[in-house]
C-alpha positions in Angstrom: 17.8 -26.9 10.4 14.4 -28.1 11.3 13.1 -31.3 10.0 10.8 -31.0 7.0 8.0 -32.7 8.8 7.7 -30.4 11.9 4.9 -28.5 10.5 2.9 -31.4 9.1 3.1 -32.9 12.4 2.8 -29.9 14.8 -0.3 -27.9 12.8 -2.1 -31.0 11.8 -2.1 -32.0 15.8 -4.6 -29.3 15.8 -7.9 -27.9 14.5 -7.8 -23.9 13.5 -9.7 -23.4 16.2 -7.2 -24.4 18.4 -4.8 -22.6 17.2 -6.6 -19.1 17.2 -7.8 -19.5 20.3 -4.7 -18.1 22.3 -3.7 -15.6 20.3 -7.4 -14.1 20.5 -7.8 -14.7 24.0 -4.7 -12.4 24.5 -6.1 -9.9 22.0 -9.4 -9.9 24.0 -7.5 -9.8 27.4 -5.1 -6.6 26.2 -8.4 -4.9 24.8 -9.7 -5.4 28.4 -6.1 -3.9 29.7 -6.9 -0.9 27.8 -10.4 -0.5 28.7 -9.7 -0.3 32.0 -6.9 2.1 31.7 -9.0 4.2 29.6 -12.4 4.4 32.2 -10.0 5.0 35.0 -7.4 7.7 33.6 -9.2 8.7 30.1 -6.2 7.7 28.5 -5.5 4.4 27.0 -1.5 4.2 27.7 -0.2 6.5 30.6 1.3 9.8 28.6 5.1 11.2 29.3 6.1 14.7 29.2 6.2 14.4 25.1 2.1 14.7 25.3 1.5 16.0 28.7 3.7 19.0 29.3 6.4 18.8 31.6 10.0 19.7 32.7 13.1 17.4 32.5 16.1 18.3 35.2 19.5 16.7 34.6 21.0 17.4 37.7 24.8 16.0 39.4 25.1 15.7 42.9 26.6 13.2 45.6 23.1 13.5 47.5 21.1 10.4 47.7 18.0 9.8 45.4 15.7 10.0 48.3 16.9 13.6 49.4 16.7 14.6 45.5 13.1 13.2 45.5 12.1 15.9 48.3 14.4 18.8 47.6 11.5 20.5 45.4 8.3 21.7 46.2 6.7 20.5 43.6 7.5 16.5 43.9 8.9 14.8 40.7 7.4 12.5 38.3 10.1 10.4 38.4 13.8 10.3 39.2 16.4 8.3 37.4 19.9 7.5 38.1 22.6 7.9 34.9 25.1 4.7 35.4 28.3 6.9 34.5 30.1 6.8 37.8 29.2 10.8 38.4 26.0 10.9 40.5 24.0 12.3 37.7 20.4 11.8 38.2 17.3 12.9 35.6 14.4 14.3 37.1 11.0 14.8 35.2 8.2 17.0 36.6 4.6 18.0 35.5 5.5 21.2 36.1 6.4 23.3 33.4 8.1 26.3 35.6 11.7 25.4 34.9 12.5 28.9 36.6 11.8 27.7 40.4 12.8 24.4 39.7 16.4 25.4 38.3 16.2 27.4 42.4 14.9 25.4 44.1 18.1 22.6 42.5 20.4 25.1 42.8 19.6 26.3 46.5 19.8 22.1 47.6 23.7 22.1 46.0 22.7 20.4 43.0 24.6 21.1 39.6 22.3 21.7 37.1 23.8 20.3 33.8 20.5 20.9 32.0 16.7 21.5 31.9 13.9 21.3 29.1 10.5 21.7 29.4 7.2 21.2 27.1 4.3 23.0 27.6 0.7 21.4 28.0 -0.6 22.8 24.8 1.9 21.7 22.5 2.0 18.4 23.9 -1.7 17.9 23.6 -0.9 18.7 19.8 2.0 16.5 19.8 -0.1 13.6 20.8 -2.5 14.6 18.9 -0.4 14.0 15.6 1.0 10.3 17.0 -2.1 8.8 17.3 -2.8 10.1 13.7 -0.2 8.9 12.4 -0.4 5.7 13.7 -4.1 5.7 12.3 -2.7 6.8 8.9 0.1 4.4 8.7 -1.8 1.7 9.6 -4.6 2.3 7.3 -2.5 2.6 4.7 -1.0 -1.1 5.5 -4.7 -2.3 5.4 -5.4 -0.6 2.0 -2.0 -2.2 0.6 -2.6 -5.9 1.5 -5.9 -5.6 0.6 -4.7 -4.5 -3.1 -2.3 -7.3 -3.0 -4.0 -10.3 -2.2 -7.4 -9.0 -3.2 -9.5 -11.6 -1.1 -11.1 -11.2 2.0 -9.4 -14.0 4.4 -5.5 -13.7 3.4 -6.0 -9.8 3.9 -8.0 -9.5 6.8 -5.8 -12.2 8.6 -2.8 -9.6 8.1 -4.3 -6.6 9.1 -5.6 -8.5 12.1 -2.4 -9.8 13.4 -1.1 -6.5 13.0 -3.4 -4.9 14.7 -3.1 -7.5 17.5 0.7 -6.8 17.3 -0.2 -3.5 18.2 -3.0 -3.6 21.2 -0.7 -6.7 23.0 2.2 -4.2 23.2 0.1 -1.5 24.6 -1.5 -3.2 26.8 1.8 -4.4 28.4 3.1 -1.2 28.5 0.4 -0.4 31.0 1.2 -3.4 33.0 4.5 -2.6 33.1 4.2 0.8 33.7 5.8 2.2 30.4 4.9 5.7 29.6 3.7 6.5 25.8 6.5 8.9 24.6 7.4 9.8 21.5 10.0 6.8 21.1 7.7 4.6 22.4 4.9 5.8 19.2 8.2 5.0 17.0 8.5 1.6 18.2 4.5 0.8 17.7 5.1 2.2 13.9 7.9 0.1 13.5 6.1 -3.1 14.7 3.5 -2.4 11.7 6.1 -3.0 9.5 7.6 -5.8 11.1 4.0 -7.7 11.1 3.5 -7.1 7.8 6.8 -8.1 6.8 6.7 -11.9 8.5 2.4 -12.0 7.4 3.8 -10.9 3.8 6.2 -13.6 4.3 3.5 -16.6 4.9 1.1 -15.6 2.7 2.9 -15.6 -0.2 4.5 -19.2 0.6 1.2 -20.4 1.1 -0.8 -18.5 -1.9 1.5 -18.2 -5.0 4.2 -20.6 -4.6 3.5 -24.8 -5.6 4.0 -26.8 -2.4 1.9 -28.3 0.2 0.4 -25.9 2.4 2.9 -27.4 5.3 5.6 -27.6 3.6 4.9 -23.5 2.4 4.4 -23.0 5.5 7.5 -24.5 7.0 9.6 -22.8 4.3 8.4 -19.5 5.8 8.7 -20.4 8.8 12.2 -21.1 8.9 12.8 -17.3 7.3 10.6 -15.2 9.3 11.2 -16.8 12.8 14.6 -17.0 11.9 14.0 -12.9 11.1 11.9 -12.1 14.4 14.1 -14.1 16.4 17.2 -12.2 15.3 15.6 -9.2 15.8 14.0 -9.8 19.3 17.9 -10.9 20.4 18.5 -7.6 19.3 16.4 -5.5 21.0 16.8 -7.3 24.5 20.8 -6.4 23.5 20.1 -3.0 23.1 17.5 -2.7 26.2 20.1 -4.2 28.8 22.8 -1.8 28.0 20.8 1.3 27.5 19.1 0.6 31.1 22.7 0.1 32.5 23.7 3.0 30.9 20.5 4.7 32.0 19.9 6.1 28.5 16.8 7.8 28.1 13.9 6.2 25.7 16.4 3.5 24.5 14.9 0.9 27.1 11.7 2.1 26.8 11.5 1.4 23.1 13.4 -1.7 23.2 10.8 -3.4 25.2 7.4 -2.5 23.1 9.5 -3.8 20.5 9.9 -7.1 22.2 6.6 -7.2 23.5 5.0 -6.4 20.1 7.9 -8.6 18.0 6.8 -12.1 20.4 3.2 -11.3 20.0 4.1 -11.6 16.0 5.5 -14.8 16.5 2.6 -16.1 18.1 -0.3 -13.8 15.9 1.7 -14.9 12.2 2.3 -18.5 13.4 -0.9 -19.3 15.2 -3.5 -16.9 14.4 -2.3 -16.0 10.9 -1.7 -20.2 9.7 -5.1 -21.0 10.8 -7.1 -18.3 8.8 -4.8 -19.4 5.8 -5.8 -23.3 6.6 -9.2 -22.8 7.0 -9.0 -20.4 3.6 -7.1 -22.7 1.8 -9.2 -26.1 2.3 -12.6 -24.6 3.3 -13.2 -21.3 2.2 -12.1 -21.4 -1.2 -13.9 -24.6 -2.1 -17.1 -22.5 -1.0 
């Protein structure tokens, strides 16, 4: 257990400005990441097949991946290995003609165990729907907190580090070349909740229980990182044996989740504490 002086010692090193500073210079540095994705591809995050249209091909064969990447006229998106001992490979395409794909597969002496396609239209509508429901969820987090606390500073420093635990996510998937799928729009819906629950968490230590604010804040502290922590062990868990598996989305969403659930440690403990400092010995007093 930590030492009930930690906090007092740590946070009192340290003005508020101090502490905001990285977790706002990230937030201003993903917001960049984004930017620039969206002047050069008019996208913000590079879209799968889920929003773009596209065919999936799971295929076996004892051909090597670089024969499979130019067996088909129309070259693949991607091509990705299945770690079950069988040579199974999946193999995504922009094209949406799963007819002369399923040939042009066939006529190389690959075993087609199956194909699935989505077509341009519906997955325009499909991201259409994610981004408004990720609008609509996280509205509806902002109108919450600010019915709960009331007050401009506790509320707006929630909102904010969940929407920062949102946009550093994003921006990493970018970075890291992680396509926005379906999953992947799961994962950024789930991390709303998770901010909220740790900011939640720290306000209430600090606004409606007695206590020092350090000692508040150490008391949530050693709950929510505990929390995060646990949860972040279990994503990476989940992320290494879905990649050596080769299971589709799994890794994918395990990631964003660890991206966005260590940008909560750092937005609730950093960015979050020094709003509620500043709040609770300067702004109320005004």
């Amino acid at each position: 257990m930590l030492d009930a002086t930690v906090p007092v010692v740590e946070y009192s090193r340290y003005s508020n400005r101090q502490l905001a500073a990285v977790p706002l210079a990230l937030l201003a540095l993903s917001l960049l990441v984004i930017a620039g994705m969206w002047v050069t591809t008019g996208t913000p995050v590079d879209p799968g097949i889920d929003f773009t249209g596209g065919t999936e091909l799971q295929i076996q064969t004892d051909a090597p991946q670089g024969e499979i990447e130019t067996a088909f006229e129309t070259e693949p998106e991607s091509v990705q290995s299945i770690a079950t001992g069988d040579g199974e490979y999946i193999v995504t395409f922009q094209s949406t003609d799963t007819g002369a794909i399923e040939q042009q597969a066939t006529e190389a002496g690959f075993t087609v165990i199956s194909i699935s396609s989505t077509s341009a239209s519906f997955g325009a509508e499909t991201q259409f729907q994610a981004v408004v429901g990720v609008a609509i969820a996280f509205a509806g987090m902002s109108a919450l907190v600010a019915l709960m606390f009331r007050t401009f500073v506790p509320s707006i420093a929630v909102v904010l580090s969940a929407f920062s635990d949102i946009v550093i996510p994003v921006a990493l998937m970018n970075l890291f070349g992680i396509q926005l799928s379906l999953g992947t729009v799961a994962a950024l819906l789930m991390l709303i909740g998770y901010s909220v629950d740790s900011d939640l968490l720290l306000n209430n230590h600090v606004l409606r229980r007695r206590g020092d604010f350090y000692e508040s804040t150490h008391r949530a502290m050693r709950t929510g990182v505990t929390m995060t922590v646990t949860s972040i062990l279990a994503m990476l868990v989940m992320t290494s044996v879905a990649t050596l598996f080769a299971i589709p989305l799994l890794p994918a969403i395990g990631l964003v989740l660890v991206f966005g659930l260590l940008a909560d440690l750092m937005n609730t403990y950093l960015l979050n504490v020094s709003l509620l400092r500043w709040y609770k010995y300067e702004g109320v007093a005004r």
